[in-house]
C-alpha positions as a Markdown table, in Angstrom:
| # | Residue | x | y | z |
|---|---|---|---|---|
| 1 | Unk | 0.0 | 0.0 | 0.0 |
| 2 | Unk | 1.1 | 2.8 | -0.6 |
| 3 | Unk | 1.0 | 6.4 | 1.5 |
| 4 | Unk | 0.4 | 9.4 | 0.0 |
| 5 | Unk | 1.9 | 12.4 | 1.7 |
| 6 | Unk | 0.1 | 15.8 | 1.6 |
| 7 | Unk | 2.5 | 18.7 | 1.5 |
| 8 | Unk | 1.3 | 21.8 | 3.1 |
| 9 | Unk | 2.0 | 25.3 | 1.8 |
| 10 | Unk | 3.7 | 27.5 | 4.5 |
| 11 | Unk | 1.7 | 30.5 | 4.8 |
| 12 | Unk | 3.3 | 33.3 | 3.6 |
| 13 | Unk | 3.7 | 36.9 | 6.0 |
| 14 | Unk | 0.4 | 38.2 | 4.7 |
| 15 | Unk | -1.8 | 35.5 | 6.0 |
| 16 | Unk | -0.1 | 35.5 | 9.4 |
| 17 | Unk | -0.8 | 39.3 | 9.7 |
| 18 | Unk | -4.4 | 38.4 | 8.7 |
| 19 | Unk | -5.2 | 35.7 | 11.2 |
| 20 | Unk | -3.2 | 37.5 | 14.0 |
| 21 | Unk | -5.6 | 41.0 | 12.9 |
| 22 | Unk | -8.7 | 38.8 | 13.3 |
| 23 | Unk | -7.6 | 37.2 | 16.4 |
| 24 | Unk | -7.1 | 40.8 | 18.2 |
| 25 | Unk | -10.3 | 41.8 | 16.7 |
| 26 | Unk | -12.2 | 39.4 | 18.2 |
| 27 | Unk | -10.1 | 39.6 | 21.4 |
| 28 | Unk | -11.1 | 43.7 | 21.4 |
| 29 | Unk | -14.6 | 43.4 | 20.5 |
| 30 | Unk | -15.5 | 40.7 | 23.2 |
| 31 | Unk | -12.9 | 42.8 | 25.7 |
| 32 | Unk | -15.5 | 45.7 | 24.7 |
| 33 | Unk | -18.6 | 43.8 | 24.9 |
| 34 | Unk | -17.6 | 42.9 | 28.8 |
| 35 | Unk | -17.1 | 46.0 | 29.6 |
| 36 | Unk | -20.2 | 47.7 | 28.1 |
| 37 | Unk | -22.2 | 44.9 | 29.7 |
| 38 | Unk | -20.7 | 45.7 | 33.1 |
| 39 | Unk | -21.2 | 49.6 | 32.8 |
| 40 | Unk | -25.1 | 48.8 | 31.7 |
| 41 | Unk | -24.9 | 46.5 | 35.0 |
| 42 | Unk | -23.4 | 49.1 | 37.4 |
| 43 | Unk | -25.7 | 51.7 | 35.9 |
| 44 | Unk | -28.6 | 49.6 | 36.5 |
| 45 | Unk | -27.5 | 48.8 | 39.9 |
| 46 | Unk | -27.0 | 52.8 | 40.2 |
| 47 | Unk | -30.2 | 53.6 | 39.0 |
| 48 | Unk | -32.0 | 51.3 | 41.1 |
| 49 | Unk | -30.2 | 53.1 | 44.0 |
| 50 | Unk | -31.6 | 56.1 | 43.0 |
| 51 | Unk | -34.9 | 55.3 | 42.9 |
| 52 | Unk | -34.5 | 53.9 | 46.5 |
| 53 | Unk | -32.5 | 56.5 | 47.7 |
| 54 | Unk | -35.3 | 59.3 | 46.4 |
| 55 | Unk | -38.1 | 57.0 | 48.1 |
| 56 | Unk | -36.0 | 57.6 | 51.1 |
| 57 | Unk | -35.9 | 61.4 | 50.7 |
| 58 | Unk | -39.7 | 61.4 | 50.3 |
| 59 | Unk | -40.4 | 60.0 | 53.8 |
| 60 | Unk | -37.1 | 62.4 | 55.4 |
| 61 | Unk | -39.2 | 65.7 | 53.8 |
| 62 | Unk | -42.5 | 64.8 | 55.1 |
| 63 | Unk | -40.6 | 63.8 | 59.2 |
| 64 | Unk | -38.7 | 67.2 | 58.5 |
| 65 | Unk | -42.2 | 68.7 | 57.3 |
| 66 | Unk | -43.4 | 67.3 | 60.7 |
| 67 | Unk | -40.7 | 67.8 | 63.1 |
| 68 | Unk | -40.8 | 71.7 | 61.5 |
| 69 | Unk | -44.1 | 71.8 | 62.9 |
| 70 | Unk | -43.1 | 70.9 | 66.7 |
| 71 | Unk | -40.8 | 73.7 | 67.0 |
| 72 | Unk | -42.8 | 76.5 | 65.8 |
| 73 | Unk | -45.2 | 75.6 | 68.2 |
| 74 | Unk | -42.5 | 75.2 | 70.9 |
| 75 | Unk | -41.1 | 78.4 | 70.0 |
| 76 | Unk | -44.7 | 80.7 | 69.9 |
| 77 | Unk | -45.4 | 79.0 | 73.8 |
| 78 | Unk | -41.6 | 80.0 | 74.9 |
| 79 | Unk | -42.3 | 83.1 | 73.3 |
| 80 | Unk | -45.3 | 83.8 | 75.6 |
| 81 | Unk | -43.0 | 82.5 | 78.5 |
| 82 | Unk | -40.3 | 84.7 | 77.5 |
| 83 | Unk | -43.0 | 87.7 | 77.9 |
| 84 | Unk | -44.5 | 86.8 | 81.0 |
| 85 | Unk | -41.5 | 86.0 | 83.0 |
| 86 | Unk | -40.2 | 89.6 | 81.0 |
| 87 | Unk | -43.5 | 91.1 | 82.4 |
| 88 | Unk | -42.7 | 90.3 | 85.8 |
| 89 | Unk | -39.6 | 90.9 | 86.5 |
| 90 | Unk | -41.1 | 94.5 | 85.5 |
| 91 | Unk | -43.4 | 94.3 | 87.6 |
| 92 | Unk | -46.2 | 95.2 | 85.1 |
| 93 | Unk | -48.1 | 92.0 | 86.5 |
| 94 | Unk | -48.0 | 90.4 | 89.8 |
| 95 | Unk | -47.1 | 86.9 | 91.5 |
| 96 | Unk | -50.9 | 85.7 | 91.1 |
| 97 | Unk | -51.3 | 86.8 | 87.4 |
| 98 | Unk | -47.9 | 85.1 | 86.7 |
| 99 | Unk | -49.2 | 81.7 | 88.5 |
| 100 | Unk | -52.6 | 82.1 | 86.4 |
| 101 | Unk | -50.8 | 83.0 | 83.4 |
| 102 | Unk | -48.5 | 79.9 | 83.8 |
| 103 | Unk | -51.3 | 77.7 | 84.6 |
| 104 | Unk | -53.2 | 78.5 | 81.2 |
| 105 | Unk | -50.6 | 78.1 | 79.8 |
| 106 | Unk | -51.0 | 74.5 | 77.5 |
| 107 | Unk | -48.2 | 71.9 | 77.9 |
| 108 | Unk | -45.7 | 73.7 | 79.6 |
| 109 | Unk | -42.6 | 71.0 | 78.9 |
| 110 | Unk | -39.3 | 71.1 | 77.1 |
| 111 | Unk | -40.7 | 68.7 | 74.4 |
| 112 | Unk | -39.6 | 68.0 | 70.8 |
| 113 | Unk | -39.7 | 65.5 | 67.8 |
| 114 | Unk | -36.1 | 64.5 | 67.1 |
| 115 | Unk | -35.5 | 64.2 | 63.7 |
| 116 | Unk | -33.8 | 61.1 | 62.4 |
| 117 | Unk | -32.8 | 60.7 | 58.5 |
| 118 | Unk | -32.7 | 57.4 | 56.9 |
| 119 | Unk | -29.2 | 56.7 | 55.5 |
| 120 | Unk | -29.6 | 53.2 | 55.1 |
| 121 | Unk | -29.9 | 53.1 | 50.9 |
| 122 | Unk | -26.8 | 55.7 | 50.4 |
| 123 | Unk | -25.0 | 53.5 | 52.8 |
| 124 | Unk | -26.1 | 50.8 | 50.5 |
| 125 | Unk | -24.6 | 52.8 | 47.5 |
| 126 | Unk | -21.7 | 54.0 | 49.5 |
| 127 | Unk | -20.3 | 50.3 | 50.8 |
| 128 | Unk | -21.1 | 48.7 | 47.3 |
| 129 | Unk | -18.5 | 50.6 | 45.9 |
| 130 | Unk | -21.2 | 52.3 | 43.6 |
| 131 | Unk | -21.0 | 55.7 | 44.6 |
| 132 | Unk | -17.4 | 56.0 | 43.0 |
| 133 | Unk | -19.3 | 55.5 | 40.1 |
| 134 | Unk | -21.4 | 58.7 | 39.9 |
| 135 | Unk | -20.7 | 61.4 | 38.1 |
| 136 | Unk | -18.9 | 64.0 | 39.6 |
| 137 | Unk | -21.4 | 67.1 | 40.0 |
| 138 | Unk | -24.6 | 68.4 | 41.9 |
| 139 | Unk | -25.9 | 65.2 | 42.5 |
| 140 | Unk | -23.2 | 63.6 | 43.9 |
| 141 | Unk | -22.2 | 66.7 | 46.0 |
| 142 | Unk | -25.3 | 67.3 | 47.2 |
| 143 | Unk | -25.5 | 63.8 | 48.5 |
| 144 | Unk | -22.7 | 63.9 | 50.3 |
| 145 | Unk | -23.7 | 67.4 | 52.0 |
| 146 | Unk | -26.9 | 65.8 | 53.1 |
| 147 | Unk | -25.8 | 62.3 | 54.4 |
| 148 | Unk | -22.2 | 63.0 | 55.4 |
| 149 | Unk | -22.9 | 66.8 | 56.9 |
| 150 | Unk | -26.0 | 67.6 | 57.8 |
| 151 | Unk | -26.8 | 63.8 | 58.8 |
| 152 | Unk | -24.1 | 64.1 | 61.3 |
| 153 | Unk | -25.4 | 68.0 | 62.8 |
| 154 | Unk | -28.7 | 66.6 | 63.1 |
| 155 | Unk | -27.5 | 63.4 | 65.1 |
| 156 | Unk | -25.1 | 65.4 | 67.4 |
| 157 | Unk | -28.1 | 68.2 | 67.6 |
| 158 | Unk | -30.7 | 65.5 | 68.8 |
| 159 | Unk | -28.7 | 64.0 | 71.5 |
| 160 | Unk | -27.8 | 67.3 | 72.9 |
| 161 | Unk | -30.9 | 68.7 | 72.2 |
| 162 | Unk | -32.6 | 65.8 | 74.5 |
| 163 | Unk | -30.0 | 66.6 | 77.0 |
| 164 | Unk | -31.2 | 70.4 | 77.2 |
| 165 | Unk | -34.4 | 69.4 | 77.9 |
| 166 | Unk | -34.6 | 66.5 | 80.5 |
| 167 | Unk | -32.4 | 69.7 | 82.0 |
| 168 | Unk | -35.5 | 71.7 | 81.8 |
| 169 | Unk | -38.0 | 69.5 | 82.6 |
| 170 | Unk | -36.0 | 68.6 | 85.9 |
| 171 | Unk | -35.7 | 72.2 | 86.5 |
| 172 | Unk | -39.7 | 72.4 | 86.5 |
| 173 | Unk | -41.3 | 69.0 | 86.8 |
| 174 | Unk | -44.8 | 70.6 | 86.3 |
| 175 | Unk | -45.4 | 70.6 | 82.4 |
| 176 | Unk | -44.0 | 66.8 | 82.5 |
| 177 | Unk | -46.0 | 66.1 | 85.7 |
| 178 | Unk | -49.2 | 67.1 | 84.1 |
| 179 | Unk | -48.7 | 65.4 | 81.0 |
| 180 | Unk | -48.1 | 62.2 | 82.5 |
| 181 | Unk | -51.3 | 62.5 | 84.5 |
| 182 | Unk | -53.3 | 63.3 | 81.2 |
| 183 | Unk | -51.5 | 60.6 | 79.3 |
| 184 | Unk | -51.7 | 57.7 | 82.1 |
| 185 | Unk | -54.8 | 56.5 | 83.5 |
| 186 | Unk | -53.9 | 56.8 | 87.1 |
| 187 | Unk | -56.4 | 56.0 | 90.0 |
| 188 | Unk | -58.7 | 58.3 | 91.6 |
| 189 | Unk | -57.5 | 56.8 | 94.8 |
| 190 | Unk | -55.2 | 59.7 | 95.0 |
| 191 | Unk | -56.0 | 63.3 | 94.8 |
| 192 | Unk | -52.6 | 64.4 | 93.0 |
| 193 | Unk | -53.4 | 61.7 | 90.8 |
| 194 | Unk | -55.7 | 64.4 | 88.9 |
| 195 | Unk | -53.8 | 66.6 | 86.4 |
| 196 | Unk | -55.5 | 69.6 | 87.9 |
| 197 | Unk | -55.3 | 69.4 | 91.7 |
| 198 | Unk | -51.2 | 68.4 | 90.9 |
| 199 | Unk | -50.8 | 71.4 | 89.0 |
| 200 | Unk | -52.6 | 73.7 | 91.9 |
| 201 | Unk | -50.8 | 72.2 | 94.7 |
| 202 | Unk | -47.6 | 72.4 | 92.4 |
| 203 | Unk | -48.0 | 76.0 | 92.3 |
| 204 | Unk | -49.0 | 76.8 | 95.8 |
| 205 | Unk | -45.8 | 75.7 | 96.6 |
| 206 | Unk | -43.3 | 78.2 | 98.3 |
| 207 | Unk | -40.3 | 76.9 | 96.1 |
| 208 | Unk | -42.6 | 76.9 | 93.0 |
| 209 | Unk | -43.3 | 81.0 | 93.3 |
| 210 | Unk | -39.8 | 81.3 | 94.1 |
| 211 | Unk | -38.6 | 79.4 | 91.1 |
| 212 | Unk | -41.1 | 81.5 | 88.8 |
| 213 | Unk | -39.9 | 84.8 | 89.6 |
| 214 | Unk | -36.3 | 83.6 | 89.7 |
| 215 | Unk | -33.5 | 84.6 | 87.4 |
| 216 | Unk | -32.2 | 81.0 | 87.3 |
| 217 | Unk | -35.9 | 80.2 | 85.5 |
| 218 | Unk | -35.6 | 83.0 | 83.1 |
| 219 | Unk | -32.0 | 81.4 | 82.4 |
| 220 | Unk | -33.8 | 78.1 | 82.3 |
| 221 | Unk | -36.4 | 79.3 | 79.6 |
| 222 | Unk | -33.9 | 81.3 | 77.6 |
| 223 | Unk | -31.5 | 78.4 | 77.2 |
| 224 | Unk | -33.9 | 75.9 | 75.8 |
| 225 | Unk | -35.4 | 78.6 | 73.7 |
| 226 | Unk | -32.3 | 79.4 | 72.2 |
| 227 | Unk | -31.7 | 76.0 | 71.5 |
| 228 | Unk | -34.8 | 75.8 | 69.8 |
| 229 | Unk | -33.9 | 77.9 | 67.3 |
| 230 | Unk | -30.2 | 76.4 | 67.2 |
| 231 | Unk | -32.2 | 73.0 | 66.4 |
| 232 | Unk | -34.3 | 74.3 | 63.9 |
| 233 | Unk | -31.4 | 75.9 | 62.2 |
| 234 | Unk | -30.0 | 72.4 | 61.5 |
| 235 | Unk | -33.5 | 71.2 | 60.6 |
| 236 | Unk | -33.7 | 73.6 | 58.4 |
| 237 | Unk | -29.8 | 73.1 | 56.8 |
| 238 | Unk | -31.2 | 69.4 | 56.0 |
| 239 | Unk | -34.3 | 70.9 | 54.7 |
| 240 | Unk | -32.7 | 72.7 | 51.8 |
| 241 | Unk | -30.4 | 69.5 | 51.4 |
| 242 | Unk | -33.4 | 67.4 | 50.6 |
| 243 | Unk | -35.4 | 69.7 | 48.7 |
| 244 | Unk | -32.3 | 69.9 | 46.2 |
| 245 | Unk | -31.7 | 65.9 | 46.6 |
| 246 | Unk | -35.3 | 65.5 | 45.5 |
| 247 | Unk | -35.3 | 67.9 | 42.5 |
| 248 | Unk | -32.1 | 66.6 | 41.2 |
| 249 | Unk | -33.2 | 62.7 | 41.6 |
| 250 | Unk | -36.7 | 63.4 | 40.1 |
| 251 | Unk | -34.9 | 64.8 | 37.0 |
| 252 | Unk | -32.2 | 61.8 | 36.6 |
| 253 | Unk | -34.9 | 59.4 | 37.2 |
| 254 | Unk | -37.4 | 60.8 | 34.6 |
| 255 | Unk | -34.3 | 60.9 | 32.1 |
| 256 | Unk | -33.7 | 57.1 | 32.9 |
């Protein structure tokens, strides 16, 4: 038998450059393909951040919205302190009217909503490594103001804000004292018990009268009033945060 040997051409230089070309071509084009697929991946996973991040945004402007409320009603009865401890001290009314005054006076307590902003979807962003990914500019700024600034005033401004006023509430137990007894269903057994015959005998008290025409109390009142406004100055910081974090996410989420 015999064997027939098949001679091969050597390819010459021109079909080595050819195959090598279309060999890098295809390496390029699927290196390419990879790496658009990723981006669309990363800016799906971004704009699926967004969305939850805005959703987020919604429910801080309506707690802000709320919390916003509490203080201006804090500051207009503070206010009216302000003036009638003013008034006294003046002598313009007396002991009794003060006392009356006091006692009309509704809910007379160093109390506030503490506002709390949820960070948990730009943490989300932030530890995924996908906020490295945003585009430098107002939206990325700006989310870094509100979580990484005013998030952290707010948080040091509500502990120290509750501090001030378990101060003043200790200071004069009345306002708290009479909330608790309309709050809590107490017995009858006991005639302090009643919100009304506490807050009489409270202010028959020697100490009480004392307190009231005091300068420590007009200290007292100044200092949490002041601290109102301190307080709302950071709500307020946050405020404009969110109400440019909103606009700016409403507009890249409409384009998406």
């Amino acid at each position: 038998m015999e064997v027939h040997h098949h001679s091969h051409k050597p390819k010459n230089w021109k079909e080595h450059i050819t195959e090598f070309v279309m060999l890098f071509a295809a390496v390029t084009l699927g290196f390419f393909a990879e790496n658009i697929r990723e981006h669309q991946v990363i800016n799906h996973r971004i704009e699926q951040n967004k969305i939850a991040i805005f959703k987020d945004l919604q429910a801080d402007s309506s707690e802000i919205a709320r919390v916003l409320d509490v203080e201006d009603n804090s500051i207009i009865k503070f206010n009216r302190i302000n003036n009638l401890l003013y008034l006294a001290k003046n002598n313009k009314i007396n002991q009794a009217q003060l006392i009356d005054s006091i006692k009309a006076t509704k809910n007379l307590i160093a109390y506030s909503t503490t506002l709390y902003i949820n960070n948990s979807s730009f943490k989300n962003l932030q530890s995924s490594g996908l906020l490295s990914n945003l585009e430098e500019g107002p939206l990325k700024n700006t989310l870094a103001t509100y979580y990484e600034v005013d998030f952290k005033a707010v948080e040091a401004a509500n502990d120290f804000f509750d501090q001030e006023g378990i101060v003043f509430n200790n200071y004069f137990p009345i306002g708290l004292g009479k909330g608790v007894r309309e709050k809590l269903n107490l017995s009858n057994e006991y005639v302090l018990n009643n919100k009304d015959n506490y807050v009489n005998f409270m202010l028959s008290l020697n100490k009480t009268k004392n307190i009231l025409q005091s300068d420590d109390f007009i200290y007292e009142v100044q200092k949490y009033y002041n601290f109102i406004y301190y307080y709302r100055m950071n709500i307020y910081r946050a405020k404009k945060s969110n109400d440019a974090l909103l606009k700016l996410l409403r507009s890249e989420i409409k384009k998406a």
